[in-house]
Backbone as numpy.savetxt, mean C-alpha at the origin, in Angstrom:
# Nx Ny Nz CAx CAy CAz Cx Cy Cz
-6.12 19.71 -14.65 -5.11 19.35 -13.66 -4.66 20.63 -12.95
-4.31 20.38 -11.75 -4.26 21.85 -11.03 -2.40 21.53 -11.12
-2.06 22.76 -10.95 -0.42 22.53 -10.82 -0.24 23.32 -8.89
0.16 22.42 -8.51 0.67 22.68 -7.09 2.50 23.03 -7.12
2.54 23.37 -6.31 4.19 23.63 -6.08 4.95 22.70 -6.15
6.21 22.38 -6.56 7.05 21.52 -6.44 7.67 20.98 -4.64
8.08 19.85 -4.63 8.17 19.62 -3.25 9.91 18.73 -3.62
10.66 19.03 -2.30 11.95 18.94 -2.52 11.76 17.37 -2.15
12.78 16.49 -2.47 12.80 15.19 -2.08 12.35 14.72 -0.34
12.62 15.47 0.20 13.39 15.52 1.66 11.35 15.72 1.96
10.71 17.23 1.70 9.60 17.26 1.72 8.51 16.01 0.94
8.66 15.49 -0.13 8.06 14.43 -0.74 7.93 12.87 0.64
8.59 13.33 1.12 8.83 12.02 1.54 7.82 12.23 3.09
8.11 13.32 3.73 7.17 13.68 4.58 5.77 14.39 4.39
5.37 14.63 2.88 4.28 14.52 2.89 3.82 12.97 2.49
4.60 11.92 1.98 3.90 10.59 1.63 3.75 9.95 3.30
4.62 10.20 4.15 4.19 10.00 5.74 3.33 10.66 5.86
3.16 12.02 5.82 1.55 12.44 6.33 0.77 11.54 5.59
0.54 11.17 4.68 -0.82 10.96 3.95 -1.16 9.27 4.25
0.30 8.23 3.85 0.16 7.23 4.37 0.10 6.81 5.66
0.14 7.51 6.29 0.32 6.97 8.24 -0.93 7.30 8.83
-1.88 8.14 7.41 -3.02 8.52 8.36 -4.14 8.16 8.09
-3.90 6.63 7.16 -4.94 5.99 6.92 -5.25 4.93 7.97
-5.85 4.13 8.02 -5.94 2.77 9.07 -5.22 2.08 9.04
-4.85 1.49 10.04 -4.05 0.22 10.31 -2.18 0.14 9.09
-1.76 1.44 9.39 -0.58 1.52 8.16 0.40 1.49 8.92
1.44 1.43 8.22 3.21 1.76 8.93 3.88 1.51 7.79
5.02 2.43 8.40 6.33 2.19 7.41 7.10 1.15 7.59
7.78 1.02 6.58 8.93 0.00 6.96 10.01 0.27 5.78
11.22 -0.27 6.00 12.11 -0.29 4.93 12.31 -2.06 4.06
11.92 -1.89 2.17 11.98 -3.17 1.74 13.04 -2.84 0.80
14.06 -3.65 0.81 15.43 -3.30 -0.35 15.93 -2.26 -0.25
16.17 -1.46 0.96 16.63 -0.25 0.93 15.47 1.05 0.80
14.75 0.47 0.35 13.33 1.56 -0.08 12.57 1.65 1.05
12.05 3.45 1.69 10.54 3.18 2.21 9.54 2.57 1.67
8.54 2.25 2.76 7.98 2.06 1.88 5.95 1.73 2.69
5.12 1.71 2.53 4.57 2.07 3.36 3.36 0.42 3.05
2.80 0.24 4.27 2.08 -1.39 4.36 0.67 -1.02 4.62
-0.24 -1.42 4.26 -1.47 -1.61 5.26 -1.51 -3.08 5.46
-1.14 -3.37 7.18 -1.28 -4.38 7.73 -0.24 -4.65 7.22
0.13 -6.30 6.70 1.28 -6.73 5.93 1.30 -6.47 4.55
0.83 -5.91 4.03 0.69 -5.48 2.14 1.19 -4.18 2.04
2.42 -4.32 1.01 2.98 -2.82 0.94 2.01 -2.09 -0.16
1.50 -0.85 -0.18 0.44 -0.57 -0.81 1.19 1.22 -1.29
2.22 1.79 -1.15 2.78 2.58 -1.58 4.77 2.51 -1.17
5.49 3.07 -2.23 6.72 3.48 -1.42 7.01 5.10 -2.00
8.41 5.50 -1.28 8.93 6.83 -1.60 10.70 6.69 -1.08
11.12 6.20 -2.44 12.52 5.51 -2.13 13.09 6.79 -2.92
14.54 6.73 -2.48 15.39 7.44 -3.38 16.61 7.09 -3.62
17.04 5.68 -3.14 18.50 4.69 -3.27 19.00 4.80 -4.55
17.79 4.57 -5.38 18.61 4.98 -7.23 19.15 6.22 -7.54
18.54 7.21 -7.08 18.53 8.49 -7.48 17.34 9.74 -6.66
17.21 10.38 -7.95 15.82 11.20 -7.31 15.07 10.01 -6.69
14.23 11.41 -5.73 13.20 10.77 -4.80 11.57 9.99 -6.18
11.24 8.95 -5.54 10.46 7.88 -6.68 9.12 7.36 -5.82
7.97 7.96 -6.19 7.49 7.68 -5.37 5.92 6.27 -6.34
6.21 5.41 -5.55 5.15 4.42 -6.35 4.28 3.81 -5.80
3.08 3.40 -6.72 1.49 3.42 -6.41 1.06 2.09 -7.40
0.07 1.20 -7.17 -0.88 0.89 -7.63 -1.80 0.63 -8.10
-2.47 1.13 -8.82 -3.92 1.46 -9.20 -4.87 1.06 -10.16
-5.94 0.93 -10.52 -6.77 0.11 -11.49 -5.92 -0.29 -12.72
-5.69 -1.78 -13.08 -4.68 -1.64 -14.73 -5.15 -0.94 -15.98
-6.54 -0.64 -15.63 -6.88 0.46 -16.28 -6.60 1.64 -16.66
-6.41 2.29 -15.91 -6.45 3.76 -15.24 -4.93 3.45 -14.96
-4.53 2.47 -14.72 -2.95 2.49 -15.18 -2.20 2.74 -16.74
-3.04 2.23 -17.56 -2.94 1.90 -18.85 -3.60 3.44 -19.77
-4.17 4.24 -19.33 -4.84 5.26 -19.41 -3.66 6.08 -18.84
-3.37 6.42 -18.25 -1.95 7.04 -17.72 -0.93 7.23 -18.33
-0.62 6.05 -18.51 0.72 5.71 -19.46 0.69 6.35 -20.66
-0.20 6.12 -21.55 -0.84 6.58 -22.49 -0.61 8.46 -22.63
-1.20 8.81 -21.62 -1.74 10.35 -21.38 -0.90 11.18 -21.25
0.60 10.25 -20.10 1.10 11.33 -19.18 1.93 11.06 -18.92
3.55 11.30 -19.64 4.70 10.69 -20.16 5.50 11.16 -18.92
4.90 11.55 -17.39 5.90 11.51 -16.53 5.89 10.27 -15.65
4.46 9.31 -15.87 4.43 8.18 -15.14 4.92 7.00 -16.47
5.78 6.08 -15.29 6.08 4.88 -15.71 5.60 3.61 -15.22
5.73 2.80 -15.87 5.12 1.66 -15.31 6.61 0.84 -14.21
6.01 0.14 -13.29 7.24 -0.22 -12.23 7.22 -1.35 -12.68
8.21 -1.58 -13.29 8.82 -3.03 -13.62 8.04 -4.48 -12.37
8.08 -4.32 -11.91 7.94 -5.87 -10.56 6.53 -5.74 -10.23
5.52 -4.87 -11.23 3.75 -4.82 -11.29 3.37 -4.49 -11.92
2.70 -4.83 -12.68 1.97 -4.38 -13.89 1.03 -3.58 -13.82
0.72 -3.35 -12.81 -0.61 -2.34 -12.67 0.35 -1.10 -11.75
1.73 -1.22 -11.62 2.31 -0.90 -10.59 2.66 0.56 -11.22
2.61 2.01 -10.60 2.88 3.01 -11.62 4.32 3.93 -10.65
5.02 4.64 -11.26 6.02 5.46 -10.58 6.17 6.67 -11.17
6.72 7.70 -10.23 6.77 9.00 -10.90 7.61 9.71 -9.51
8.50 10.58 -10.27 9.46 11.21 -9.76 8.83 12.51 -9.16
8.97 12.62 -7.79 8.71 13.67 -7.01 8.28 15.27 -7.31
10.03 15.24 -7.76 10.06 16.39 -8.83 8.82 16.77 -10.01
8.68 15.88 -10.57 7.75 15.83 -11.59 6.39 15.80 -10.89
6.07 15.92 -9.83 4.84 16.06 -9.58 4.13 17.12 -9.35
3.10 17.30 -10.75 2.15 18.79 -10.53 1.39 18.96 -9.81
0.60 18.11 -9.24 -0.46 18.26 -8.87 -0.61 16.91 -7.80
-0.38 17.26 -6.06 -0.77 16.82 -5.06 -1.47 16.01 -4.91
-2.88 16.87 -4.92 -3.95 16.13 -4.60 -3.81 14.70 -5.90
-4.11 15.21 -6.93 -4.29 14.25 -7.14 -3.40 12.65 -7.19
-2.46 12.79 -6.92 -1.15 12.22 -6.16 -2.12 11.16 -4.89
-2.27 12.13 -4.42 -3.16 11.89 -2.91 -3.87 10.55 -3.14
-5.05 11.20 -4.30 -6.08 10.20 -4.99 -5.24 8.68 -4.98
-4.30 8.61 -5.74 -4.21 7.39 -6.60 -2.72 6.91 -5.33
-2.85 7.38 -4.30 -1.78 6.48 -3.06 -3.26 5.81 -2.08
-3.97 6.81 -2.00 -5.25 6.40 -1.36 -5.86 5.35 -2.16
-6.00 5.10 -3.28 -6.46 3.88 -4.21 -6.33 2.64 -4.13
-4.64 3.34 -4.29 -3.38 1.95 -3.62 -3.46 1.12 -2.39
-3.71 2.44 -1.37 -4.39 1.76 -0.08 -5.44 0.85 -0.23
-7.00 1.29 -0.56 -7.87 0.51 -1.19 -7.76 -0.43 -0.93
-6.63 -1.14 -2.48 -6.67 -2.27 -3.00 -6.04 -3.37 -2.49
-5.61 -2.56 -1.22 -4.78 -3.49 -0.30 -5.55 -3.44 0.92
-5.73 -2.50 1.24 -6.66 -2.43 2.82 -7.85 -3.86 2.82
-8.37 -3.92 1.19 -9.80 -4.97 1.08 -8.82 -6.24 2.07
-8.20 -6.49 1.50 -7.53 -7.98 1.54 -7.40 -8.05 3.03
-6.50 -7.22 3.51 -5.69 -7.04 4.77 -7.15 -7.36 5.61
-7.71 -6.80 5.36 -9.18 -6.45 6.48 -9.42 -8.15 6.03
-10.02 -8.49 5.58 -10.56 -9.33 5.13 -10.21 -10.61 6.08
-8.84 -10.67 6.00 -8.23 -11.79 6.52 -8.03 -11.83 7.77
-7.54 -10.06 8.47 -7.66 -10.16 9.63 -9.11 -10.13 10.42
-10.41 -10.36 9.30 -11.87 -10.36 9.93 -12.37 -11.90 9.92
-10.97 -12.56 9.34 -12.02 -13.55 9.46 -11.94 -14.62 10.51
-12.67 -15.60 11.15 -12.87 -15.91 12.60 -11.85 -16.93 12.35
-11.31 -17.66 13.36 -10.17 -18.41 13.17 -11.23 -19.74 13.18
-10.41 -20.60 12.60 -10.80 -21.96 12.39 -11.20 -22.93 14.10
-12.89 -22.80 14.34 -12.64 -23.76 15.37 -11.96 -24.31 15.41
-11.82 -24.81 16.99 -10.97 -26.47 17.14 -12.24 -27.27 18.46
-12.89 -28.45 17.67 -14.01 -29.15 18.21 -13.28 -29.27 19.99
-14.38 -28.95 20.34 -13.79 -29.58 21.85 -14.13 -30.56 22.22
-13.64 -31.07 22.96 -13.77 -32.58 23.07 -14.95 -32.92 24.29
-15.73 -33.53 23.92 -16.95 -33.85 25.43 -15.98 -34.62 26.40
-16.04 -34.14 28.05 -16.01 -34.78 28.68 -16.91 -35.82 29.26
-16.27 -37.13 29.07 -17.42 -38.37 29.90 -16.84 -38.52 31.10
-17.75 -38.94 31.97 -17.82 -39.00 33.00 -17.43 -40.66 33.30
-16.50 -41.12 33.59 -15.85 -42.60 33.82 -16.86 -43.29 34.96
-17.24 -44.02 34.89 -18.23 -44.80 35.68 -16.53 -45.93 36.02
-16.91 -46.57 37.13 -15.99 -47.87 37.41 -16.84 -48.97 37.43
-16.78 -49.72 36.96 -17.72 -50.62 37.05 -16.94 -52.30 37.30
-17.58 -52.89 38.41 -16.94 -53.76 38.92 -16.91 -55.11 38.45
-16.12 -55.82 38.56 -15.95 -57.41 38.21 -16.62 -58.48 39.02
């Protein structure tokens, strides 16, 4: 694990804008008071700090979630996902790999988002025009 510099709340938050805004089709928005960042309509990262310290949370394989937890007693699991992971700004050694597992997050949300906005909309049959003959009595 590489140890990178510590980043102040205020900075945490504008590097999770650099990184999330510069994937495809993303934006911020605010949910419960929290940033929090979407691809398309799926929130796929946030970087809130309404509780307290700045909190920044991710997604990622329940695997490799579960492997985490296990490993690396500064991530927690986010109550409202089970695969859902959080970790305090402050506490973060190492960037990049930060980077990795918000980009993941994206991923696992980007599939869907794309997906739905690729798919063709539901014909609607058109109707044949006939041609009305008059026909007399």
């Amino acid at each position: 694990m590489t140890t990178t510099p510590t980043k102040t709340d205020d900075e945490a938050l504008q590097w999770m804008r650099d990184v999330c805004l510069a994937l495809p089709n993303t934006s911020e928005g605010v949910h419960y008071g929290e940033i929090v960042f979407k691809v398309g309509t799926e929130m796929f990262a946030s970087c809130g700090a309404k509780g307290g310290p700045r909190i920044i949370v991710f997604q990622i394989n329940p695997k490799r979630t579960a492997e985490l937890l296990e490993t690396d007693a500064r991530f927690r699991r986010y109550p409202y996902e089970k695969s859902g992971l959080w970790i305090k700004a402050a506490e973060v050694t190492d960037w990049e790999q930060l980077r990795a597992f918000v980009e993941e997050s994206y991923q696992r949300f980007a599939r869907p988002a794309a997906s739905a906005s690729a798919a063709p909309a539901a014909a609607t049959p058109k109707k044949k025009r006939t041609k009305m003959t008059k026909t007399r009595a």
